[in-house]
C-alpha positions in Angstrom: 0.0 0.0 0.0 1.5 3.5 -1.2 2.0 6.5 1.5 1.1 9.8 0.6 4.7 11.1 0.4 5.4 8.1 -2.0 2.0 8.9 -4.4 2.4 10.6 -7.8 0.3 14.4 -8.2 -2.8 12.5 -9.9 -3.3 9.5 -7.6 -6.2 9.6 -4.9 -5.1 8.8 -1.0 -5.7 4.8 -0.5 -8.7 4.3 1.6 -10.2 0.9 3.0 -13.9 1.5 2.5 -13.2 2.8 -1.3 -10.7 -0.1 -1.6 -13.5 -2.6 -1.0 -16.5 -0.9 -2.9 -14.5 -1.1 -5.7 -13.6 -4.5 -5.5 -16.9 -5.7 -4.6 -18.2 -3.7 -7.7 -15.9 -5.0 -10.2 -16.4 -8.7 -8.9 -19.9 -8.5 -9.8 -19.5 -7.1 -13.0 -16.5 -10.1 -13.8 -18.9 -12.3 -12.2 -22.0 -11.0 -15.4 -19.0 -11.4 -17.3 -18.5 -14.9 -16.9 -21.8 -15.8 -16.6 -22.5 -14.6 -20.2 -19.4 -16.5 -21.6 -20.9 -19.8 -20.0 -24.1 -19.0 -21.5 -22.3 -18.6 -24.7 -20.3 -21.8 -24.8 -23.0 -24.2 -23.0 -26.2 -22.9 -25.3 -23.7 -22.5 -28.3 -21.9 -26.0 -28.1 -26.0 -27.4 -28.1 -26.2 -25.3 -31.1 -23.8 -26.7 -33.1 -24.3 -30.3 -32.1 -27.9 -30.2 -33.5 -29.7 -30.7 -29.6 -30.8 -26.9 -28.7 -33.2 -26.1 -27.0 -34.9 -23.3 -26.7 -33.9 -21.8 -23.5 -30.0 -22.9 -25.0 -31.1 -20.7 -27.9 -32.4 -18.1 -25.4 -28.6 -18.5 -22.7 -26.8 -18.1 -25.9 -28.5 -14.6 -26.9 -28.3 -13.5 -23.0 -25.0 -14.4 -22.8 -24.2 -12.7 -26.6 -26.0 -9.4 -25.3 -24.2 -9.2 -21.9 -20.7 -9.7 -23.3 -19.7 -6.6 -25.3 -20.9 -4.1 -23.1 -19.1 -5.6 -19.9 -15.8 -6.1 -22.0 -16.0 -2.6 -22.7 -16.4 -1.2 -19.3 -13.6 -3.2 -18.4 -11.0 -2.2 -20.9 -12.7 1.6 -20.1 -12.3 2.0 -16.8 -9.5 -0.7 -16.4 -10.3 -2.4 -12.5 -7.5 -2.0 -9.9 -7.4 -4.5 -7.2 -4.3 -4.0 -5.7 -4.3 -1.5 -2.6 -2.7 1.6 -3.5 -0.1 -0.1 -5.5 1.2 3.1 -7.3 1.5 3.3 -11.3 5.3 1.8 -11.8 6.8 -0.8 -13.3 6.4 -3.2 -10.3 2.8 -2.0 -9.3 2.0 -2.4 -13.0 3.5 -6.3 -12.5 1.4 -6.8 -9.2 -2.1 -5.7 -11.4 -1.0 -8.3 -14.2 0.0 -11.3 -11.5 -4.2 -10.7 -9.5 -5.0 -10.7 -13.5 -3.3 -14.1 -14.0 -5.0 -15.4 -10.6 -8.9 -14.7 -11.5 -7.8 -16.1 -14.8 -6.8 -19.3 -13.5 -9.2 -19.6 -11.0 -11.8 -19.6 -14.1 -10.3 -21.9 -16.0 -9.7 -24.8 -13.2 -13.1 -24.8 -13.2 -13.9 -24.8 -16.7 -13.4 -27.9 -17.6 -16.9 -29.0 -15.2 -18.9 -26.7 -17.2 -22.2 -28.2 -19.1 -20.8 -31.5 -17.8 -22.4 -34.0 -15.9 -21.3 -36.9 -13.5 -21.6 -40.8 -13.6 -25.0 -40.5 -11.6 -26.7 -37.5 -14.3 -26.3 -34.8 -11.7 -24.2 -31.8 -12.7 -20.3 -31.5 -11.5 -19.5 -29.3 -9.3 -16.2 -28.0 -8.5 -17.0 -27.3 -4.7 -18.0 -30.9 -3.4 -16.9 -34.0 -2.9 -18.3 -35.8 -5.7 -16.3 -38.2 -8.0 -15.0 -35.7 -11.0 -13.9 -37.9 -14.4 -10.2 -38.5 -14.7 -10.2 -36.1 -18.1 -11.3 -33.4 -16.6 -8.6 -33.7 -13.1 -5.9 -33.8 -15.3 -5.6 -30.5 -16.8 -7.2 -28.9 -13.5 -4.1 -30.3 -11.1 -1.5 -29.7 -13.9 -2.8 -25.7 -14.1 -3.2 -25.6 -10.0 0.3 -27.2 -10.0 2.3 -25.3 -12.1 0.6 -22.1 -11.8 0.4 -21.5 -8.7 3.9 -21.6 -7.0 4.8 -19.2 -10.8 2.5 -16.8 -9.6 3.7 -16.7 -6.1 7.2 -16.3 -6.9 6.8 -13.7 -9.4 4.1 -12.1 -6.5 7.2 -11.8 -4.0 9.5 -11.2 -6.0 7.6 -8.0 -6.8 6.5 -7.1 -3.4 7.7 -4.8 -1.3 8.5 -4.5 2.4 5.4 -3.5 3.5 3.3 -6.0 1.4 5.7 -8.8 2.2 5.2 -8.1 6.1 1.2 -8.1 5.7 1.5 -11.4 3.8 3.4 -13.1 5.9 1.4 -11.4 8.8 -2.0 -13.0 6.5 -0.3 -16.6 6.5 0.9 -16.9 9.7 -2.2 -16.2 10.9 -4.0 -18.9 8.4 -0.9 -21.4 9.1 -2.3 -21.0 13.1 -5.8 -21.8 12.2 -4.8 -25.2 10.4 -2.2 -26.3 12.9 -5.1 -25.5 15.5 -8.1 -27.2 13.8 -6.7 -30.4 12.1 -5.7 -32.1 14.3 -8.6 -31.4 16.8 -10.8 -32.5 13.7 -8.8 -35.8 13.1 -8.4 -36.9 16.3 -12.5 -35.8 17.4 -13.6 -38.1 13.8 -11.6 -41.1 15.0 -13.3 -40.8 18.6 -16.3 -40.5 17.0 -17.4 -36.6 18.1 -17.0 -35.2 14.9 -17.8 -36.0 11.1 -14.9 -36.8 8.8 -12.2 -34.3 8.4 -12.9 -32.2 5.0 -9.8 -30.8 3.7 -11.5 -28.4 1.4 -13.5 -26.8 4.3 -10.2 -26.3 6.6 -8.6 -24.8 3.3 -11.4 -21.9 2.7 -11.5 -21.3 6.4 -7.8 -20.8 5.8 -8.0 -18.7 3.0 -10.2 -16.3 4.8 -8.2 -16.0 7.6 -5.3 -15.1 5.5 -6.8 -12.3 3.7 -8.1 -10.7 6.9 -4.9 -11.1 8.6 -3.6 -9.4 5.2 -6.0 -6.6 4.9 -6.4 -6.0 8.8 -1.9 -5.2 9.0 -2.1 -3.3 5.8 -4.6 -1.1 7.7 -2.9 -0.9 10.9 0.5 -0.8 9.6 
């Protein structure tokens, strides 16, 4: 996050409450964004194969209508979600590297769209449900290879202050999981508690990091 003796004469003072309306706004409007390009694909790949329906026809035209004009509020307007990161080189690198992450996190789960499990039932990416071996594949080899790219570059970009709310973040989520797993594990196996879900653990974890994150860039 930038200090005001460290801001350039046409950049606005970093607050928390703008910081986070902004975000919030632009996830939605990402969020239309992606919807409309799944209604594309699903209602379009129907299309092509010669089984459309008529809401496909109808997804495909939604998804058609909402797609230019969000594209062009987003190349307008151009989203920030970084906090304060001020227009260099390196803050320029930090905007690309939260680019590359909403990208990925898109495309692990692309490959469950418009598919559906052995039992009929629609895949989805937040269960526990058996997921077909095709689509794993390229969704551990992206999450695998990816992510430790990303992070590197992300710290190597970083600077003092971001690296200390980070590893302020982390340590924080790093507590929660040496805290709760094994009071899960050992609670299943006396029969207390329902099996250990790594996934939930992960997300609790997750949060918990980015609090601890945003709560010591705050403070300082």
């Amino acid at each position: 996050m930038t200090r005001k003796d460290e801001m350039f004469e046409d950049e606005k003072p970093f607050h928390m409450g703008r910081y986070f309306a902004h975000v919030i706004g632009w996830s939605i409007l990402m969020s239309f964004l992606l919807i409309g390009l799944i209604f594309v694909w699903a209602g379009g790949k129907d299309i092509v194969t010669g089984e459309a329906t008529q809401s496909d026809w109808i997804f495909t035209a939604i998804g058609i209508l909402m797609t230019p004009p969000v594209c062009w509020a987003l190349w307008r307007y151009m989203p920030d979600f970084t906090m304060g990161e001020p227009k260099t080189p390196r803050g320029n690198r930090i905007r690309w590297i939260l680019g590359a992450v909403i990208v990925i996190g898109v495309a692990i789960s692309f490959p469950l769209i418009n598919r559906d499990g052995p039992d009929g039932e629609p895949l989805h990416l937040f269960s526990n449900s058996p997921l077909p071996t095709d689509a794993v594949w390229p969704m551990i080899a992206l999450w695998a290879i990816a992510i430790p790219i990303i992070a590197y570059i992300a710290r190597r970009n970083s600077d003092d202050y971001t690296l200390a709310a980070n590893d302020f973040g982390f340590m924080l989520g790093g507590y929660l999981f040496y805290f709760t797993a094994p009071l899960w594990w050992i609670g299943w196996r006396g029969g207390l508690l329902p099996q250990p879900d790594v996934m939930i653990i992960f997300i609790a974890s997750f949060v918990v990091i980015n609090f601890g994150n945003l709560w010591k860039r705050h403070v300082g």
